[in-house]
FIVO-935367 format. One line per 4 residues: their letters; for each residue x negated, y, z negated of C-alpha. Coordinates in Angstrom, 3 decimals. Each point is the difference from the previous one (the first is absolute). Layout:
N
a	X/Y/Z; ...
This chain:
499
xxxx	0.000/0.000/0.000; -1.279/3.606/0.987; 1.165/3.029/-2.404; -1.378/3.441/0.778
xxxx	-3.091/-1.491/1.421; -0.367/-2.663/-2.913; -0.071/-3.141/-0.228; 1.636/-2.080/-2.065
xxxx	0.327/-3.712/0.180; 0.468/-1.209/-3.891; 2.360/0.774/-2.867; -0.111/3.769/1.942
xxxx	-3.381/0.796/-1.345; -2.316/2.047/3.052; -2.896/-3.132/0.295; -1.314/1.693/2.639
xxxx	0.398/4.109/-0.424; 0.518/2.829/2.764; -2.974/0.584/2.480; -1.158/3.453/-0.899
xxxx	-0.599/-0.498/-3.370; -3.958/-1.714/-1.364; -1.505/-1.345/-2.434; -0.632/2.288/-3.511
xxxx	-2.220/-1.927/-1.898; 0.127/3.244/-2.383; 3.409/-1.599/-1.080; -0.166/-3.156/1.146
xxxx	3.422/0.261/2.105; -0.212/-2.822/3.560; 1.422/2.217/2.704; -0.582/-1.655/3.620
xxxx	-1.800/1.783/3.050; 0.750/0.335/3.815; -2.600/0.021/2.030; 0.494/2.127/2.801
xxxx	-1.684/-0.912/3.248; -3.648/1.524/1.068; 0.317/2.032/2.751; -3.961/-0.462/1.121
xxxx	0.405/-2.455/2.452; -3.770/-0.265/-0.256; -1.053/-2.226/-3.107; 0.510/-2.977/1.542
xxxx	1.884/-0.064/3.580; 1.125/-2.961/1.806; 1.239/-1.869/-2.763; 3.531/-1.504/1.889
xxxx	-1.715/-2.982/-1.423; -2.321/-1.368/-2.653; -2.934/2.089/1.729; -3.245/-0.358/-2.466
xxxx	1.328/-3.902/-0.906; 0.023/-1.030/3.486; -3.329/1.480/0.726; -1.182/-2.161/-3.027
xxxx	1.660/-3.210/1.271; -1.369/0.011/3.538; -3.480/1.056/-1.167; 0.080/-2.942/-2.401
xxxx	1.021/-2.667/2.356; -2.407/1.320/2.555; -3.098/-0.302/-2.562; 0.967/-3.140/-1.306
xxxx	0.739/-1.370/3.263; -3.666/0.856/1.399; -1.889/0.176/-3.497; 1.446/-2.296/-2.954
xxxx	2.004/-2.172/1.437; -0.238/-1.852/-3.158; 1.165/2.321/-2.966; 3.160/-0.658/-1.118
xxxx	1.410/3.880/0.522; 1.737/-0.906/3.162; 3.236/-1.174/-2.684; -0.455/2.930/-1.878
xxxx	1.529/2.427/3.342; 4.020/-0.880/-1.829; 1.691/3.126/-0.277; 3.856/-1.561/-1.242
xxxx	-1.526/-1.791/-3.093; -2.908/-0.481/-2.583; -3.579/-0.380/2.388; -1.341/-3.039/-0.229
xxxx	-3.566/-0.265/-1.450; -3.127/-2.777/0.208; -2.719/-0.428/-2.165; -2.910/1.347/-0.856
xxxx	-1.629/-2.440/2.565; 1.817/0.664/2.595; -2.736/2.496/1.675; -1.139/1.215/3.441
xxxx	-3.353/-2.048/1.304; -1.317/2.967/1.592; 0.289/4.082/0.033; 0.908/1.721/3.032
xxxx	-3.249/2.057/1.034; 0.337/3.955/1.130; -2.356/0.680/3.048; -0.695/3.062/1.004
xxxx	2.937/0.265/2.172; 1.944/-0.510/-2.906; 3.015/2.391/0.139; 0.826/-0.680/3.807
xxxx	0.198/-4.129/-0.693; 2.604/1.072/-2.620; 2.320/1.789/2.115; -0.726/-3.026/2.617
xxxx	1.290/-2.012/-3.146; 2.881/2.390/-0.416; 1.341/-0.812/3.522; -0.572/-3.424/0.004
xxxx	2.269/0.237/-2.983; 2.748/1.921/1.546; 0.980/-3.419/1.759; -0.641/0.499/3.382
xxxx	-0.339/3.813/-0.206; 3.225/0.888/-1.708; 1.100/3.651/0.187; 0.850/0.253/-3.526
xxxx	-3.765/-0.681/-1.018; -1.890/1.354/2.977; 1.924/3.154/-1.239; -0.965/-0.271/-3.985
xxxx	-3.524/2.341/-0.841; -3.362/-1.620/1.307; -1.779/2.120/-3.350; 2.211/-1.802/-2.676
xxxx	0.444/-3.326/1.507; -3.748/0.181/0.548; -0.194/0.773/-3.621; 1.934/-3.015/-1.041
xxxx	-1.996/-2.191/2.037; -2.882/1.092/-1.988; 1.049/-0.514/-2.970; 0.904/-3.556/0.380
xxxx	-3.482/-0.466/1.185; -0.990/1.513/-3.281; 1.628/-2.288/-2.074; -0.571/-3.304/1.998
xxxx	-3.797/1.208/-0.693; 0.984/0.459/-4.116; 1.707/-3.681/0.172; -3.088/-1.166/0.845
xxxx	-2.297/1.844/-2.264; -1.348/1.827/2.937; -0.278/3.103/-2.294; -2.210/1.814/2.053
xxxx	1.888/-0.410/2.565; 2.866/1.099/-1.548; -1.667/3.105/-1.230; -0.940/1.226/3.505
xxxx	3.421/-0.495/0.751; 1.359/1.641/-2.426; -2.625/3.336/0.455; 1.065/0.460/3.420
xxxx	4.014/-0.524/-1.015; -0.588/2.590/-2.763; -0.618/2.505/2.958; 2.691/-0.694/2.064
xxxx	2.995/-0.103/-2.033; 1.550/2.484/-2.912; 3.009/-0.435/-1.681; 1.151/3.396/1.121
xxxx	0.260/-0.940/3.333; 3.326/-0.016/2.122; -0.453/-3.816/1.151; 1.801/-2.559/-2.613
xxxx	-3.079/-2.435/1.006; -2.640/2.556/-0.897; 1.400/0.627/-3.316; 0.298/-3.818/-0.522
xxxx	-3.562/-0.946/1.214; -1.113/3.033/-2.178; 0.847/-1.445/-3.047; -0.655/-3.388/0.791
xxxx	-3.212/0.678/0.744; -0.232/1.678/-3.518; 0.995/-3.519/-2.028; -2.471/-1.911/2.343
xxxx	-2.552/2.251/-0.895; 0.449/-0.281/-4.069; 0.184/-3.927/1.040; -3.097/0.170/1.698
xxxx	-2.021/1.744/-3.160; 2.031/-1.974/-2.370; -1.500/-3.064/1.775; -3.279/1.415/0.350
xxxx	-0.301/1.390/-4.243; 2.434/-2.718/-1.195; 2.430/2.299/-1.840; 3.427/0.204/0.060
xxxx	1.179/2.964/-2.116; 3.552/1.974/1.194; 0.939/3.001/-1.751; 3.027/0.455/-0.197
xxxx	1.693/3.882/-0.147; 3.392/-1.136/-1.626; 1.203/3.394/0.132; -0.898/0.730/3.785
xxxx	1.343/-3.416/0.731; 3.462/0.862/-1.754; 0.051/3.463/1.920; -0.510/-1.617/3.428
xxxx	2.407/-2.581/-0.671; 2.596/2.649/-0.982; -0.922/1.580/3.412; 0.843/-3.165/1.750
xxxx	3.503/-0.655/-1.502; 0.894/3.176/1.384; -1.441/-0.364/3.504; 0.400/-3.502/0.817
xxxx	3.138/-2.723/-0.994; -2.194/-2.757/-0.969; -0.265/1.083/-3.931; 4.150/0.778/-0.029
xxxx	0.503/-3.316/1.691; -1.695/-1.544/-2.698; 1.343/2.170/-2.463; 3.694/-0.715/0.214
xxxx	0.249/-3.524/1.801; -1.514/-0.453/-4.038; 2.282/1.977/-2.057; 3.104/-1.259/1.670
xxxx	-1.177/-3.731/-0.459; -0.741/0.915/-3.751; 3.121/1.696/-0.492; 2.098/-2.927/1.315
xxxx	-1.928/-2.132/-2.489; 0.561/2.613/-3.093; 4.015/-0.486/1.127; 1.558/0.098/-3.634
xxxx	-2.994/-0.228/-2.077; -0.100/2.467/-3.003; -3.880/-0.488/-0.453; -2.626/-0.383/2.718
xxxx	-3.811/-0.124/0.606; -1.938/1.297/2.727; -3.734/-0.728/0.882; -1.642/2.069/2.603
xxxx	-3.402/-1.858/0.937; -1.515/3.281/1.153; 2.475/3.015/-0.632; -2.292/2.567/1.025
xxxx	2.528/3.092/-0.494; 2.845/-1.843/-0.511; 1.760/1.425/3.460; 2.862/-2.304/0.126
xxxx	1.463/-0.099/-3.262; 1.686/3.373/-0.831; 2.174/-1.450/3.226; 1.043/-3.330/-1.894
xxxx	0.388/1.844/-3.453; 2.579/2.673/1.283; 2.275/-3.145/1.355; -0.580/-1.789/-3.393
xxxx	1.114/3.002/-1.767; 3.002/0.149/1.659; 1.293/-3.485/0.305; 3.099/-0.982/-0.398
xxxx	-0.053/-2.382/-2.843; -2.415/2.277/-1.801; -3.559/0.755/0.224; -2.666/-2.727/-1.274
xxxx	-2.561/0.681/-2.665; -3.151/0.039/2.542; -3.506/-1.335/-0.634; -3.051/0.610/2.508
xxxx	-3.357/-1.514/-0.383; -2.729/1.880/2.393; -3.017/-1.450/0.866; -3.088/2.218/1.739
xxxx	-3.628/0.631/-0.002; 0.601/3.316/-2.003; 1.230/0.828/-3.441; 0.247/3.808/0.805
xxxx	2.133/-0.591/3.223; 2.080/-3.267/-1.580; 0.650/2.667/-2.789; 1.235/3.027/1.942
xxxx	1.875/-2.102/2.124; 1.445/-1.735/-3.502; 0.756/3.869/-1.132; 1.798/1.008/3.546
xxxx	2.069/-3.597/-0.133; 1.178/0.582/-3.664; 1.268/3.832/0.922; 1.704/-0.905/2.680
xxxx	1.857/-3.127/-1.747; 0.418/2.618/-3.270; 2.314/2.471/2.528; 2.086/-2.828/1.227
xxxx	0.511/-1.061/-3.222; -1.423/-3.451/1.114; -1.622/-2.155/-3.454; -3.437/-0.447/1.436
xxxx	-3.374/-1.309/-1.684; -3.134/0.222/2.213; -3.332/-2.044/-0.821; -3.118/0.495/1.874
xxxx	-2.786/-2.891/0.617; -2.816/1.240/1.779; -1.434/-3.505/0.781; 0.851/-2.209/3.363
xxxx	2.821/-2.087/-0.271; -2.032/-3.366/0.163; -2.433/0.316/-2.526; 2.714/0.457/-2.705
xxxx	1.408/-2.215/-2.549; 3.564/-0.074/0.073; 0.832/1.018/-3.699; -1.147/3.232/1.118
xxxx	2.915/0.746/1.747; 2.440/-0.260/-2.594; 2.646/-2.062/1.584; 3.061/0.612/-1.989
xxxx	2.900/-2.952/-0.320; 3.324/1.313/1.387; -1.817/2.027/2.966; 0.627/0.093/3.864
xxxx	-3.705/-0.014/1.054; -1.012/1.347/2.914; -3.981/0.034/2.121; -0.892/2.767/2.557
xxxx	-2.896/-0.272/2.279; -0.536/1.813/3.288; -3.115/-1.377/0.968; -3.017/2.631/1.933
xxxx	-3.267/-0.931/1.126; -1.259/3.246/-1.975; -1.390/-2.063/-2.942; 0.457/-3.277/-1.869
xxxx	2.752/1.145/-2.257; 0.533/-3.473/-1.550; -2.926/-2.091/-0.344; -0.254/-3.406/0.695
xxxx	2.963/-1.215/2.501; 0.053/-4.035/-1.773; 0.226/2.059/-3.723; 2.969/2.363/1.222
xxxx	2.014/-3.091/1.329; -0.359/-1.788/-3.847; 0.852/2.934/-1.104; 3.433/0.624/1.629
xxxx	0.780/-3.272/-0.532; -0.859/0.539/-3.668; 2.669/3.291/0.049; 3.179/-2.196/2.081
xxxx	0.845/3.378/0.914; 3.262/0.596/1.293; -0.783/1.663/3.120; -3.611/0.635/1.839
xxxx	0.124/2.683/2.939; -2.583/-0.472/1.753; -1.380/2.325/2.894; -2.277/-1.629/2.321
xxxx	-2.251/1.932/2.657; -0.593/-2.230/2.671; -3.935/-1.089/0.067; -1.717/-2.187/-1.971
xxxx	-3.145/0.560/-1.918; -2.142/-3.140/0.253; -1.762/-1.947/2.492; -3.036/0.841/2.025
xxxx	-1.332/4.245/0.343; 0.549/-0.432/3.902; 3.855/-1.675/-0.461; 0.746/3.346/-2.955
xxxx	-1.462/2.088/2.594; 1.885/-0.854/2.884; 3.556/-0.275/-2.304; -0.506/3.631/-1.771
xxxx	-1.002/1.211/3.660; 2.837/-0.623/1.440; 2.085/0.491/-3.318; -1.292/3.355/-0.551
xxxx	0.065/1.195/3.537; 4.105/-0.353/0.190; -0.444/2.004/-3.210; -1.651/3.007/1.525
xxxx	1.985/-0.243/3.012; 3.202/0.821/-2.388; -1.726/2.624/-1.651; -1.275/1.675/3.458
xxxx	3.642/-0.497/1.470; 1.545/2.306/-2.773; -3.149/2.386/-1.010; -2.096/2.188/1.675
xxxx	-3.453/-0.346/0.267; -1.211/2.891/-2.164; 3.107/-1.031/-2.566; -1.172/0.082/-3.365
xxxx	1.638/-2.771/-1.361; -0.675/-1.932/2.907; -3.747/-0.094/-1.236; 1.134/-0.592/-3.591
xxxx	1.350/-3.263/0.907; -2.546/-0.831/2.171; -2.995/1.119/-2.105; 1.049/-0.860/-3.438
xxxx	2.442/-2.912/0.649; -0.418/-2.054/3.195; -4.109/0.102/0.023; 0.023/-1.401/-3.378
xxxx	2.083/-2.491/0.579; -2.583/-0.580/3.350; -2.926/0.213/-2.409; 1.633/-2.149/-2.677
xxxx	0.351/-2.906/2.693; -3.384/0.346/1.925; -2.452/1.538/-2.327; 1.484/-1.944/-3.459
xxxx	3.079/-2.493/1.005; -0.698/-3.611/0.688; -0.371/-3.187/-2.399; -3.352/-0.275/0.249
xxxx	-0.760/3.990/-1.634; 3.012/-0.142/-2.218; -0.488/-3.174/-1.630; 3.385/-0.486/0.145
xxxx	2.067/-1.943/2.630; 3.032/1.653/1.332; 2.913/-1.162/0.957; 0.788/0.675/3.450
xxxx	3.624/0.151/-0.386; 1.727/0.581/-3.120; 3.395/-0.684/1.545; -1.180/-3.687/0.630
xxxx	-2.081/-0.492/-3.429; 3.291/1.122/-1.915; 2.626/-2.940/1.353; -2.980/-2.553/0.051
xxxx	-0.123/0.758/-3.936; 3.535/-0.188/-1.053; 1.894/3.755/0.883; 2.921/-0.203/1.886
xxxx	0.326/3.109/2.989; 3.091/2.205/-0.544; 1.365/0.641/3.235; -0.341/3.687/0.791
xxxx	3.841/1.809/-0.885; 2.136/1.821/2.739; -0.717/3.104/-2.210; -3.991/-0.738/0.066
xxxx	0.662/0.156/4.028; 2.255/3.194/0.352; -2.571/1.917/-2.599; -3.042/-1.081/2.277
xxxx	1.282/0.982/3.501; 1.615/3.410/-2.057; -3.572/0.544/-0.806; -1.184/-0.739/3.767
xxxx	2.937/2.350/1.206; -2.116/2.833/-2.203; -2.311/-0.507/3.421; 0.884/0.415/3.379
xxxx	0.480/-3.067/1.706; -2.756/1.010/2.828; -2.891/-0.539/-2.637; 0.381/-3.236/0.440
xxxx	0.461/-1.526/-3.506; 1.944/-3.196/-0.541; 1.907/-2.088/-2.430; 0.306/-3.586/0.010
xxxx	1.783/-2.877/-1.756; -2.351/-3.031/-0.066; 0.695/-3.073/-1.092; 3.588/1.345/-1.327
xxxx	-1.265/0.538/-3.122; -2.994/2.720/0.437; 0.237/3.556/1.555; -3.426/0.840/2.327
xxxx	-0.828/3.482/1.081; -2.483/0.807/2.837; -0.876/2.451/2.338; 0.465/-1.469/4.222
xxxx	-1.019/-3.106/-0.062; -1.940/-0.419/-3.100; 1.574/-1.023/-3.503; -1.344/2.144/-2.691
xxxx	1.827/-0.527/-3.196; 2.096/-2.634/-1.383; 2.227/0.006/-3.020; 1.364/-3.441/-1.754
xxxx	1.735/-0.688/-2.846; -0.469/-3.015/-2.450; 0.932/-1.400/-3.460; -1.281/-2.733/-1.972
xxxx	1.591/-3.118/-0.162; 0.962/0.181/-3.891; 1.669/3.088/0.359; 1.681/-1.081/3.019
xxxx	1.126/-3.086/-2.299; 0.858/2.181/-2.873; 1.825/2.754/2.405; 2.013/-3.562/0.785
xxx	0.796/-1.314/-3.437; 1.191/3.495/-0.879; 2.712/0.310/2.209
């Protein structure tokens, strides 16, 4: 239902607010933002389809077809589901070498990958597909401990390429070229030491949510799921894995407030690297709840999820308990993947909303590199196709987001730097260890492609039911994000018994 430019899809509460209102973090109100379309026509042109991503593809297949025929990256080129990985032996035999004639066998490469001289890439930019070309060369050198190799490379990309530029491909090769280059000294020194700006992080990633869909998508495919669970309960539990700011919740506390039946008495337990943030965003949570009237207790853990002990978090007899996690590629925000999953089955929660992105971590550098590549390039082709070039918060997400997460995955991700194996889809590890999938609600839908309609449909986002029970959004042809919903089996059973 549309009111005065509001939605409103439950018990008449505004889940998703006018357009021309924003996020005050001052007071902590959720008020939703419409993008309006860039007029510079510039940032990124030529994008009727999956531009930057299908440069990546053909590239790919033409290197592995003439250099490695052996690596197992040639599954990983999946854009509808989770890529498929290899091991950590499945590596190229040989390095392609760079002769002095270097840049014109690329573009030769380029048109043999245009099958048969296709219009569509005979018309793409001979400096950034030349770039990308490059740059797989660089890291085909890394996979094989060619680091010298790699560190030519990676001089001559450094340049070439700036993450100003107007070309989606230059500002993607840019910053790749940045994460291979801490990978390279990492190897060399043998230190692996991020620092992480929780702050800046938490600025950028309020930036995104109002730039891009993907953090809304996740935002309220999650509260509507948790709110169907809380149906009737007068006391319930929340635990955000990694609540950064806490974006999402004055949203689900204002429909709470203003249920029906009455409002529940509300716990949240918030989990992040920082005291100071997990506190201010404890204090902003709490003043909100106090002006609805809402009964609210917030508790701050600043410790990862999986190296806890599960008296810590206070589960309370009597309580609807529900886990958060919308999973990024900025940092490891819960520690060991095997310890998380004992965990959770430890808690039986009621609910888990989980929000996927759509690459795996693990497996060899050269199969992480090619996945993130072609990940990461249909997420700078959504940025370019709404921002201008010289857009300010184009760079912010960019700079402080998206080559983090690129950094995270090249320079630092990876089983064999982490210590830690990784699950490569959490979707999968949860029914193989006893949670049942909730099958996504018609209201989970509606809210989604409400939040989608906040876009104009010529940007090329997309929503997706898979499976019947999970909701996928991408940009073209590539799936970005995917949201699921699960609950353990003894609070399935008890949910049962109840009734």
């Amino acid at each position: 239902m549309i009111k005065g430019g509001t939605f409103q899809l439950v018990h008449g509460i505004d889940l998703i607010p006018s357009h021309d209102q924003q996020w005050d973090y001052s007071n902590f109100e959720y008020q939703g933002i419409s993008p309006k379309p860039s007029s510079d026509q510039t940032s990124c042109p030529n994008l009727e389809k999956n531009e930057l991503s299908m440069w990546v593809e053909h590239v790919t297949k033409q290197l592995i077809e003439d250099n490695i025929p052996e690596t197992s990256t040639n599954a990983s080129l999946q854009s509808d589901s989770t890529m498929a990985y290899g091991d950590d032996e499945s590596r190229p035999r040989k390095a392609p070498r760079r002769s002095c004639t270097a840049e014109q066998q690329q573009l030769e490469q380029a048109d043999q990958c245009s099958n048969g001289g296709s219009k569509e890439l005979s018309s793409l930019n001979d400096h950034g597909l030349s770039l990308i070309t490059l740059l797989f060369e660089c890291a085909v050198a890394i996979s094989l401990d060619n680091l010298g190799e790699a560190h030519r490379m990676l001089l001559e990309l450094t340049q070439l390429c700036s993450p100003y530029a107007s070309s989606c491909a230059e500002r993607v090769v840019t910053y790749f070229s940045k994460a291979m280059a801490s990978r390279v000294i990492n190897s060399w020194l043998g230190i692996c030491s991020p620092l992480i700006n929780q702050k800046q992080v938490h600025c950028a990633f309020h930036v995104f949510n109002n730039v891009s869909p993907f953090v809304k998508f996740a935002h309220f495919t999650s509260n509507q799921a948790i709110l169907e669970a809380f149906h009737r309960r007068d006391r319930v539990h929340i635990i955000d894995l990694d609540i950064m700011q806490g974006l999402q919740w004055p949203a689900l506390f204002h429909i709470l407030a203003t249920r029906i039946d009455g409002p529940p008495h509300v716990r949240m337990t918030g989990m992040g690297a920082s005291m100071e943030v997990l506190a201010e965003t404890g204090k902003q949570l709490s003043n909100f709840a106090k002006r609805l009237g809402l009964s609210f207790e917030f508790h701050p853990v600043p410790e990862k999820f999986g190296y806890m002990d599960l008296s810590v978090l206070q589960v309370r007899q009597g309580e609807a308990l529900a886990v958060h996690w919308l999973q990024h590629s900025l940092y490891d925000a819960t520690g060991p993947d095997w310890r998380t999953m004992k965990l959770l089955q430890g808690l039986a929660p009621r609910v888990i909303t989980l929000v996927e992105q759509d690459l795996a971590l693990g497996g060899s550098f050269l199969d992480r590199f090619v996945n993130s590549l072609h990940y990461y390039s249909a997420m700078f082709d959504s940025l370019g196709a709404f921002l201008p070039t010289d857009d300010q918060s184009r760079h912010k997400v960019e700079h402080s987001l998206l080559y983090r997460e690129i950094n995270n995955i090249l320079a630092i991700g990876g089983p064999a730097r982490s210590g830690d194996d990784k699950f490569r889809q959490w979707r999968s590890e949860l029914a193989r260890n006893g949670f049942l999938q909730v099958p996504m609600s018609g209201n989970a839908m509606a809210q989604a492609q409400l939040i989608l309609n906040m876009f104009p449909p010529a940007h090329g986002y997309g929503l997706v039911q898979g499976d019947g029970s999970c909701l996928r959004l991408g940009w073209k042809d590539t799936s970005l994000f995917t949201a699921s919903v699960w609950t353990s089996s003894q609070a399935s059973s008890s949910s049962s018994s109840s009734r």
